[in-house]
N, C-alpha and C positions, 0 to 999 in steps of 0.2 A: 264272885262278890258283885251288887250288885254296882260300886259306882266304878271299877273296874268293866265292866261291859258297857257302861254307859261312854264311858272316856272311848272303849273300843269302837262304838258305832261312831263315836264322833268322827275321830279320825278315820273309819272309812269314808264316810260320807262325804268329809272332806276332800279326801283324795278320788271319791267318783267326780267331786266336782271339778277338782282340777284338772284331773283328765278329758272329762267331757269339757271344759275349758280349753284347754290344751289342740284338741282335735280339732273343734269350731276353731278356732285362730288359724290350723293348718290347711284347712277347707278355705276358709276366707282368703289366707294368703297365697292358695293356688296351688300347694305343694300337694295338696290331696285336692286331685282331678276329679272333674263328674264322671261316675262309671265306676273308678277304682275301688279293687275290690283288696280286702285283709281281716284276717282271722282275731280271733280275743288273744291268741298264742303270742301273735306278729307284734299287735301293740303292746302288752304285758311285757314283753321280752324287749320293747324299744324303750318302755318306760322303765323299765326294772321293779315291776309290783307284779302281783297276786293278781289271776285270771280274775277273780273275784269284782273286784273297783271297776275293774275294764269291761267289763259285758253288761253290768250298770251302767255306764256312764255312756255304751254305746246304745244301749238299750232307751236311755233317756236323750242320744240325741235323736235317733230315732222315732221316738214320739214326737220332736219337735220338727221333724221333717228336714233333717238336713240327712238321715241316713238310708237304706233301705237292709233290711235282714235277707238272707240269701238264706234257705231252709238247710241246716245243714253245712252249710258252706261258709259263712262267713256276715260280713255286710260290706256295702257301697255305698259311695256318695252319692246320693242324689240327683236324677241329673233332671233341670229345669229346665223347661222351653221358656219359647217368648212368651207363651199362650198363657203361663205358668206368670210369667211377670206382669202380665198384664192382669190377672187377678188377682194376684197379694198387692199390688197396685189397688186396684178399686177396693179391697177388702182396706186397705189403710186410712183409705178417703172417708169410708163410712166413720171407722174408729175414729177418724180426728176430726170428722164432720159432728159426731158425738160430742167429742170433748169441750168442741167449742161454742156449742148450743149448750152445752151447760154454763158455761159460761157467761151466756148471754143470760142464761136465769139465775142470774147473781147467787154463784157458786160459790161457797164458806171460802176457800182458801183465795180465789180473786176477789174478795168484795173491798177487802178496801187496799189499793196499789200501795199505800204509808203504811201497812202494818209492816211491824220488822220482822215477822215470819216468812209473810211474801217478800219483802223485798231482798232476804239474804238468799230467798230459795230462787227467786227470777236471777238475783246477781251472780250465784254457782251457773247456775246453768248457763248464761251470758259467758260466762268462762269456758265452756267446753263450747258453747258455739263460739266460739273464737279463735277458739286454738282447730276447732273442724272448720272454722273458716281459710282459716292462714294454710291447713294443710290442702285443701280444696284448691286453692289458689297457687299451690305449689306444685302441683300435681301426686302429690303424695298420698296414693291412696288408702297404703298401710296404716298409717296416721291417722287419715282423716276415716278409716272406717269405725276405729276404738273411738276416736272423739263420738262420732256422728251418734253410736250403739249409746254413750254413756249420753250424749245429750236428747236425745227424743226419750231414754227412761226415763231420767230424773223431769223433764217435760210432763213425761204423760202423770209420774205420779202427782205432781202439784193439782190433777184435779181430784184427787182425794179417793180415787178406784184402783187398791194394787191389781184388780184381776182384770181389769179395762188397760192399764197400765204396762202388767206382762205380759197381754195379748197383742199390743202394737210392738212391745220387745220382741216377740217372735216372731212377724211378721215382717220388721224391721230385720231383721238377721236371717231369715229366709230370702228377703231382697236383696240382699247385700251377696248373697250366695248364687243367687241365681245372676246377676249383675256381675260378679267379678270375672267368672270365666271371660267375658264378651272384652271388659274393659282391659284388663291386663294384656289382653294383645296390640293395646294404642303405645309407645316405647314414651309417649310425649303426652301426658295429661292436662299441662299446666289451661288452665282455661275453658276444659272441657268438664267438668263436674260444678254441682250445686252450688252456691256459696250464702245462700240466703239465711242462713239460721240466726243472726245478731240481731237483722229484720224481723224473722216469726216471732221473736223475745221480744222485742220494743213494741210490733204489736199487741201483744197479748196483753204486755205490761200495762198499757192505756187500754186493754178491753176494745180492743180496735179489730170486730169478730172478720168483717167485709175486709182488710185487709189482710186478716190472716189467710183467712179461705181462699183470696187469691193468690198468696202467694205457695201455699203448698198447690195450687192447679198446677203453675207453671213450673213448678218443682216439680210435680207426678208426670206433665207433659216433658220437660224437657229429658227427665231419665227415659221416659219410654220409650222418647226420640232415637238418645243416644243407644241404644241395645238393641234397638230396632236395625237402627240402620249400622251398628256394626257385627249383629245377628247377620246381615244379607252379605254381608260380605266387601 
């Protein structure tokens, strides 16, 4: 029947996302190492589903660049160089160097800082930079990576581009992947990670382009610092 297969693809779909969900959280929190390699068998059998969900859901993160396919074999995480962060770096600088030259050309959703459209959408996102601020500040990385992922989306889409929008999400979680191997070997964070995002909101919020632009420089500088110099050793 046909709304019986419609319910059916729902729920897989569903469930390819939660697993490719599932995996990215695992990759990010370090328990799945760059290198490590495991079968559609291995995950299916740890998640208790259908090979099915699971070769999707690896298959698409894959296209996103967190995995790589092994012919045959399986797949691995990915494993990033520095080289590697220093270009999804510049690649981010263009995308939000974008964003905010649109801005400057009196973009619909910024134009006027009083509508209550803009202002509940600036006030959300104020919220998750907050709470990635206080985890920043805490050295909580776990925390502050979920805040940080939810607060540059909901960001990027207030400028009205979801495919401008998803492509700094991935980008953004490509950085976060290639960055956590280096950082998770610090046992003491507190004070060594970003904490500006309450700042890029206020600017943005008063259309203040020259102070935002500077402050994601010293945001893009200070991360490449830190991986840089705990890449050497």
């Amino acid at each position: 029947m046909p709304g019986s297969s419609r319910n059916g693809s729902v729920t897989r779909s569903t469930l390819r996302q939660q697993i490719a969900d599932a995996l990215r959280d695992e990759v990010l929190a370090g328990r799945l190492q760059p290198g490590q390699e495991f079968t559609v068998k291995e995950i299916a059998e740890q998640y208790g589903v259908s090979a099915t969900p699971v070769r999707e859901a690896l298959v698409d993160l894959s296209a996103q660049g967190l995995l790589d396919a092994d012919q045959h074999r399986g797949f691995h995480v990915h494993e990033y160089s520095v080289d590697d962060y220093r270009g999804i770096i510049e690649a981010r600088s263009l995308v939000t160097d974008g964003m905010f030259h649109s801005l400057e050309d009196g973009h619909q959703r910024f134009r006027r800082a009083d509508e209550p459209r803009t202002v509940a959408a600036l006030a959300g996102v104020r919220r998750r930079g907050e709470e990635a601020q206080r985890a920043s500040l805490a050295g909580d990385l776990t925390v502050l990576i979920g805040y940080d992922l939810r607060y540059w989306h909901e960001l990027g889409t207030l400028f009205g581009n979801p495919y401008l929008a998803d492509f700094l999400h991935r980008l953004r979680v490509q950085s976060w992947v290639c960055a956590v191997q280096h950082l998770r070997r610090l046992t003491d964070l507190r004070g060594a990670l970003w904490s500006g995002h309450t700042d890029l909101v206020d600017a943005l919020a008063q259309r203040d382009t020259k102070t935002a632009r500077s402050i994601v420089a010293q945001y893009n500088a200070h991360s490449l610092e830190l991986v840089e110099r705990l890449a050497r050793g």
